[in-house]
N, C-alpha and C positions, 0 to 999 in steps of 0.2 A: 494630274494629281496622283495614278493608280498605273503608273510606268509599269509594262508586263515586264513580270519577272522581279520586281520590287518586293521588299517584304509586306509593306502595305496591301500591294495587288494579290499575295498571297494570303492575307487576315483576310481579305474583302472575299476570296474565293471557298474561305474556311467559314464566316459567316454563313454564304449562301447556300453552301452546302450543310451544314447545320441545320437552319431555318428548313431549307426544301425537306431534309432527309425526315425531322421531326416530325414534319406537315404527315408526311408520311405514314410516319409508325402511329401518329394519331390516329390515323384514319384506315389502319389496319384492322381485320376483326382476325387477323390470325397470330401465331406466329412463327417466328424460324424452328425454332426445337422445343414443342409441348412435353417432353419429360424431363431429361437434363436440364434445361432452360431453367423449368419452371421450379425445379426441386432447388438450385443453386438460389433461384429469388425467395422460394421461402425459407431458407437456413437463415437469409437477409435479412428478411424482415421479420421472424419471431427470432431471431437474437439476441433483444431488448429483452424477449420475454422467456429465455432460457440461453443465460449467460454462455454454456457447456457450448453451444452451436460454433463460439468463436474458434473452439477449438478442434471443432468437425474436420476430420483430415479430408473427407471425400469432397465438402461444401467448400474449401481451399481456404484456409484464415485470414490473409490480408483481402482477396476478394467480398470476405463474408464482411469484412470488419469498415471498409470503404464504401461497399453496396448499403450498406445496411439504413445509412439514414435516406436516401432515395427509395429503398424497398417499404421504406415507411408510408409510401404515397401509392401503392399497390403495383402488379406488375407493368404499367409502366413507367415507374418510377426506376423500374432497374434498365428498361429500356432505354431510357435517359441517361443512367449512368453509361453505358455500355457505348452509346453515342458520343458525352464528351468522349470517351477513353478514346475513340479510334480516330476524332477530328483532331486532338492533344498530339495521340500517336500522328497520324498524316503530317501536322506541323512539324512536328520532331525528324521527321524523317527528310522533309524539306531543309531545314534547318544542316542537319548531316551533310548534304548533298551540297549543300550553297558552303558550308567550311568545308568540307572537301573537295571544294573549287569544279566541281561537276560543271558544264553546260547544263542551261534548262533547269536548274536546280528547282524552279519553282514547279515542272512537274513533277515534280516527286510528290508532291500533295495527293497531286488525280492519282496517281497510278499504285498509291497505297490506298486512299481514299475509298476507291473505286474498283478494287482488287475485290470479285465479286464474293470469295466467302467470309472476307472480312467486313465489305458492306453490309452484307447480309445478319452477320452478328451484331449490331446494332437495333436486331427486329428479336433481341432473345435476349436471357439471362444468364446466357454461359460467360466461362471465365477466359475466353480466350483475349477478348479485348483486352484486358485486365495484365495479363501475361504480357501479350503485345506493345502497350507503355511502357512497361517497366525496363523491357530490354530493351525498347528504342529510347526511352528517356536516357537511360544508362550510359548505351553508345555513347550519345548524344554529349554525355558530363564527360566523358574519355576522351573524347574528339577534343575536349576543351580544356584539355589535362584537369579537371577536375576529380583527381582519383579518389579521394576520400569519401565524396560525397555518394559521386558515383558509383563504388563499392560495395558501401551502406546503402544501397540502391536496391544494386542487382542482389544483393544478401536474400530480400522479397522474393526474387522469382519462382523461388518452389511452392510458395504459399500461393502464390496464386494459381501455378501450376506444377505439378509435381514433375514434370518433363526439365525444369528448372535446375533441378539437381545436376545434371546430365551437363548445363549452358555453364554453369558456375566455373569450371574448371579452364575454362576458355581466358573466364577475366581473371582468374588469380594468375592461369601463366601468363599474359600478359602483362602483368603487372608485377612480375617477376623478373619477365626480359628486360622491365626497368630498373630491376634490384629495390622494389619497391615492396621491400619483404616485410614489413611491418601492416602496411595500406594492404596489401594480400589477403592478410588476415581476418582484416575485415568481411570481406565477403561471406564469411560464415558466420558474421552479427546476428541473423536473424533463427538462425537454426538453433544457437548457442540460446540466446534470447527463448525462443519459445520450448526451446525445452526444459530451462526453466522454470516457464510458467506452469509447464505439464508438470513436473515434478511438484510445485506446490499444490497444483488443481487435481492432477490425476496422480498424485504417487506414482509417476512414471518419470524418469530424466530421459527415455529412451524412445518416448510414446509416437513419435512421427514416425519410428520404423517399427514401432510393435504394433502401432493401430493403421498400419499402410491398406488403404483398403483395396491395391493390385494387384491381389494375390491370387486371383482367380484360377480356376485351372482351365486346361484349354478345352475342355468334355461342354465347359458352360457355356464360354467367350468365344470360342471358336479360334481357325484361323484360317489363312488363307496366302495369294502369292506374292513371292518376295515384291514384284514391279505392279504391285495394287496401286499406289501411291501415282507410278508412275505413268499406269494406262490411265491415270482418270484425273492428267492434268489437265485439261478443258474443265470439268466439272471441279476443280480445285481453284488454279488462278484464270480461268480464261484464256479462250485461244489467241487473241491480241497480246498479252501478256508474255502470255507462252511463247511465243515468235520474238517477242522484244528478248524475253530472259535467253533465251537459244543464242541471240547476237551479242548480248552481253559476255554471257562463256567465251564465245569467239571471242570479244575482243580485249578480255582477259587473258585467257589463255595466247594471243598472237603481241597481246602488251599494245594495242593500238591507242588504248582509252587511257591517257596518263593520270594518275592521283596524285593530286598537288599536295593536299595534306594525310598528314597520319596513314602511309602505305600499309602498317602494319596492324591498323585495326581493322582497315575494310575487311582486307584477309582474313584476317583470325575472327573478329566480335561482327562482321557481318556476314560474308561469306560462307565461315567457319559453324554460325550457329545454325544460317540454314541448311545447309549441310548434313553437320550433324545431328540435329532434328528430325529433318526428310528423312533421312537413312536411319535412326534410331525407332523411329514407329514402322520403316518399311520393316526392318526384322521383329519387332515385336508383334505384329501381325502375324508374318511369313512364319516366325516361330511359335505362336502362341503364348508371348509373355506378358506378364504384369497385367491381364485385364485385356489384351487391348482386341478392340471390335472393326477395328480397320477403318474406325468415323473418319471422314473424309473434311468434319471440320474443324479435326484438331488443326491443320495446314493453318488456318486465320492466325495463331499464335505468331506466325512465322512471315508472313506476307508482306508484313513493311520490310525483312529482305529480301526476299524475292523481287521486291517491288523497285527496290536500290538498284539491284542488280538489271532489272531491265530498264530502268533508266543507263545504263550506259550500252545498252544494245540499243535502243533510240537514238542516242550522242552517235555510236557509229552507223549505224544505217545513215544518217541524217549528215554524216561527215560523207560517207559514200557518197551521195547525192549533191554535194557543193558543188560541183561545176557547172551545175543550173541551180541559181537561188529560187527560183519559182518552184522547181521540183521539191525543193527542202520543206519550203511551205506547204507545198499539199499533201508530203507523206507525213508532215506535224500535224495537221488537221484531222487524217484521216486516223491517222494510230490513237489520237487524245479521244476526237470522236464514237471510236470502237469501244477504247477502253473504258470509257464513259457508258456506253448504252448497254455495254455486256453483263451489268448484274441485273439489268432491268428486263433481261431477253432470257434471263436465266431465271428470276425468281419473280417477274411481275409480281415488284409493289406497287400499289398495296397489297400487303397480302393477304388469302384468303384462306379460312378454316379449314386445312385438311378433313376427309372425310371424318379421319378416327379422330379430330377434334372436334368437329362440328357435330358426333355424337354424343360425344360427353358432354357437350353443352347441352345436347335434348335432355339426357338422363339428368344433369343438375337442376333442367329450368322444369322436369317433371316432378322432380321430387320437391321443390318450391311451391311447385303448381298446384299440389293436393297436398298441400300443409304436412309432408312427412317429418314427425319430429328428428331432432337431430342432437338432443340432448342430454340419449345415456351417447354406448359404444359405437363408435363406427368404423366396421372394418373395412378398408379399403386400401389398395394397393397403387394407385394411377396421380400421380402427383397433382396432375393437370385437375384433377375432380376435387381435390382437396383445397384445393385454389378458388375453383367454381362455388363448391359449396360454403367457403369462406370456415373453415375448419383448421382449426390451432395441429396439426399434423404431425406434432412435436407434444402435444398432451398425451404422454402414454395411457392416463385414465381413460381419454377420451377416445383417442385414433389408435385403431393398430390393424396394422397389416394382415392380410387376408388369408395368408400365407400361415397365418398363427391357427388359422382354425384346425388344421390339421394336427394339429398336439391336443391329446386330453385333456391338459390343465386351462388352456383355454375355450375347446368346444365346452365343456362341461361348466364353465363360468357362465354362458349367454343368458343374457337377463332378458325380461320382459321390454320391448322399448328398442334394443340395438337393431343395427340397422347393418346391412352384410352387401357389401358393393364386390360383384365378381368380375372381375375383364377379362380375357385370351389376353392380351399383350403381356398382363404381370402373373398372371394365372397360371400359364403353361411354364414360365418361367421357374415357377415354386413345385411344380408339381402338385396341383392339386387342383383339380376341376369343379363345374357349379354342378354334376352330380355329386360328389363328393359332401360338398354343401345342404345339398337337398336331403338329402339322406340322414342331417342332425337333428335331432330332438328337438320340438317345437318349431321351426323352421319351416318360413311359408313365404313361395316366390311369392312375389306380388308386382315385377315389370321383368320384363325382357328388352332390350333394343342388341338391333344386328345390320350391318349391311355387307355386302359383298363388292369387293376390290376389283378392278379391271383386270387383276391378275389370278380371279375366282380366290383370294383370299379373304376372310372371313373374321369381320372382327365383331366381337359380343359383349355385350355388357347384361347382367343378370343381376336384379335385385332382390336381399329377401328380406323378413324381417322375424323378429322373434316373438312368438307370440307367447 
């Protein structure tokens, strides 16, 4: 009934992995990324409740605007979302490979699936998954000359990621080298579109590049070396990956692996985007541009190609090996096997509450514990606490960042009642320390929590309140 390699046998292996992966993130008490994660799920979910969020350049708008009714059901309801997005994407990517007349076409499921830092973002609230459907659905509408829809597709991908901007130019020339000048156009439906809407909402037409929030400079973000990317592909896709994508090159560049269909998208809209991705964050790093912090899991955007790609260094390893059928079998077992257990040997889920989370869970369940009100101001900087303490983070009457205390106009505001959440992680960031704090008028610690890092790093949390 479930013929391997059938489409069936492939829904049946997308079920299962669905089912096991959820089982999972249920029964997680942590997760993949407690700041980013957590700060993109709640733009999600108080959206409903401050319209403005959808237009949050940094929270990514068509992410914020898809998450958002899941984010209704608390963070894991965006862990859900993030979960279809990358078993949607795995199909799609299957799908490509099997019209692309690949061998094996039904691994392409595992080996996007299962590409450990894109697994892994199915245990968070980042936008990578998000980004990763959109291009692989995209391809996926081109492979099938669907260009119009297609188009009006990939228009999205800056919204979800602003790296998007950068991918676009790929499918309008593409879709040029088919004198397909009108459909081109399209591609910039969604830019045209929302700036639009800025212009009505924010008396801005221009507001995606005025309110860019990667502007950083490099004294803040840092940077680092051009081949970051590249020395830390084990902790990026996996060394079983890695080894498949390494044969795949090979047997692109010697032309052994023939593409039956659409030669000129693999190259360009698969090839092409990771590619140009890999190497646009390695220099943005290496150089210190737009923000960028050298995260190692922006790469999950990109992984259902990379993932393509080693799918046909599998096909020729596995063609090397035909003169014993028995051999072909057991390097199929052993590569699918690897690449299967290697997100599990990397981030053992379930997972569990990093130190600096399983803190901030003390500080939230103390301040519940001894009935601390929460009713005037609360300033706090730690997204993940804002979360915990179930705090609207987006009421500027209520919530504002800690980092505020430092200005007159707000020290000199502090009522009776407010309540002043200090951390190292956001603290040293703003420049402004919990002496600085201590030192305000009225102001009276009343908690401390600390522990120390195997690496004698030192993270703190300090509460005070106003009396």
């Amino acid at each position: 009934m479930f013929e391997i390699g059938s489409r069936k046998f492939v829904y049946l292996i997308a079920f299962i992995c669905f089912v096991s992966t959820l089982l999972l993130i249920i029964s997680s008490k942590g997760t993949y990324d407690p700041g980013d994660g957590v700060q993109h799920y709640l733009i999600a979910k108080y959206a409903i409740k401050h319209p403005l969020l959808l237009l949050d350049h940094w929270g990514k708008p068509i992410y914020t605007l898809l998450c958002m009714p899941f984010a209704q059901l608390g963070f894991l309801g965006s862990n859900v979302y993030n979960l279809i997005c990358n078993t949607a994407t795995s199909i799609f990517a299957y799908q490509i490979a099997n019209k692309m007349g690949f061998k094996n076409a039904w691994i392409a499921f595992l080996l996007v699936f299962f590409s450990p830092l894109f697994f892994i973002t199915s245990f968070s609230g980042l936008t990578e998954p998000t980004f990763a459907l959109i291009l692989t659905a995209s391809i996926f509408l081109f492979i099938n000359s669907n260009f119009v829809f297609g188009a009006f597709l990939i228009s999205f991908l800056p919204f979800a990621r602003t790296e998007g901007f950068f991918i676009l130019p790929l499918f309008a020339l593409y879709l040029i080298s088919l004198k397909k000048w009108k459909i081109a156009a399209i591609t910039g439906f969604a830019t045209v579109l929302y700036s639009i809407i800025g212009f009505f909402v924010l008396n801005d037409f221009l507001w995606i590049f005025h309110q860019n929030p990667y502007k950083g400079a490099i004294d803040i973000y840092g940077k680092g070396p051009l081949m970051h990317f590249v020395a830390a592909n084990d902790r990026l896709f996996g060394l079983p990956l890695v080894v498949l994508f390494v044969f795949g090159c090979l047997a692109l560049i010697s032309k052994k692996e023939k593409i039956i269909i659409s030669q000129k998208i693999f190259y360009l809209l698969i090839v092409g985007s990771f590619a140009l991705y890999f190497i646009m964050h390695s220099i943005f790093w290496w150089k210190g541009l737009f923000g960028s912090l050298g995260l190692h899991r922006v790469m999950a955007g990109v992984a259902p190609m990379f993932s393509l790609i080693a799918l046909v260094g599998l096909n020729f390893i596995l063609e090397m090996a035909s003169i014993k059928q028995y051999l072909q079998k057991v390097l199929l077992v052993i590569f699918l096997l690897a690449v299967m257990v290697y997100p599990f040997k990397q981030y053992q889920p379930p997972l569990k509450p990093s130190d600096e989370m399983q803190l901030l869970t003390n500080v939230s369940e103390w301040i519940k514990k001894n009935d601390i009100p929460l009713n005037q101001k609360v300033f706090c900087m730690y997204p993940l606490l804002g979360m915990l303490l179930n705090v609207d983070v987006f009421d500027t009457q209520k919530y504002i960042s800690t980092c505020n205390l430092k200005h007159a106009d707000f020290s000199n505001s502090l009522m009776p009642g407010d309540l002043i959440i200090w951390d190292t992680h956001f603290g040293h960031e703003c420049g402004f320390d919990s002496n600085d704090i201590a030192q305000l008028t009225r102001v009276k610690t009343i908690g401390t929590f600390k522990y120390i890092g195997e690496s004698k790093q030192q993270f703190e949390v300090v509460i005070f309140a106003v009396e």
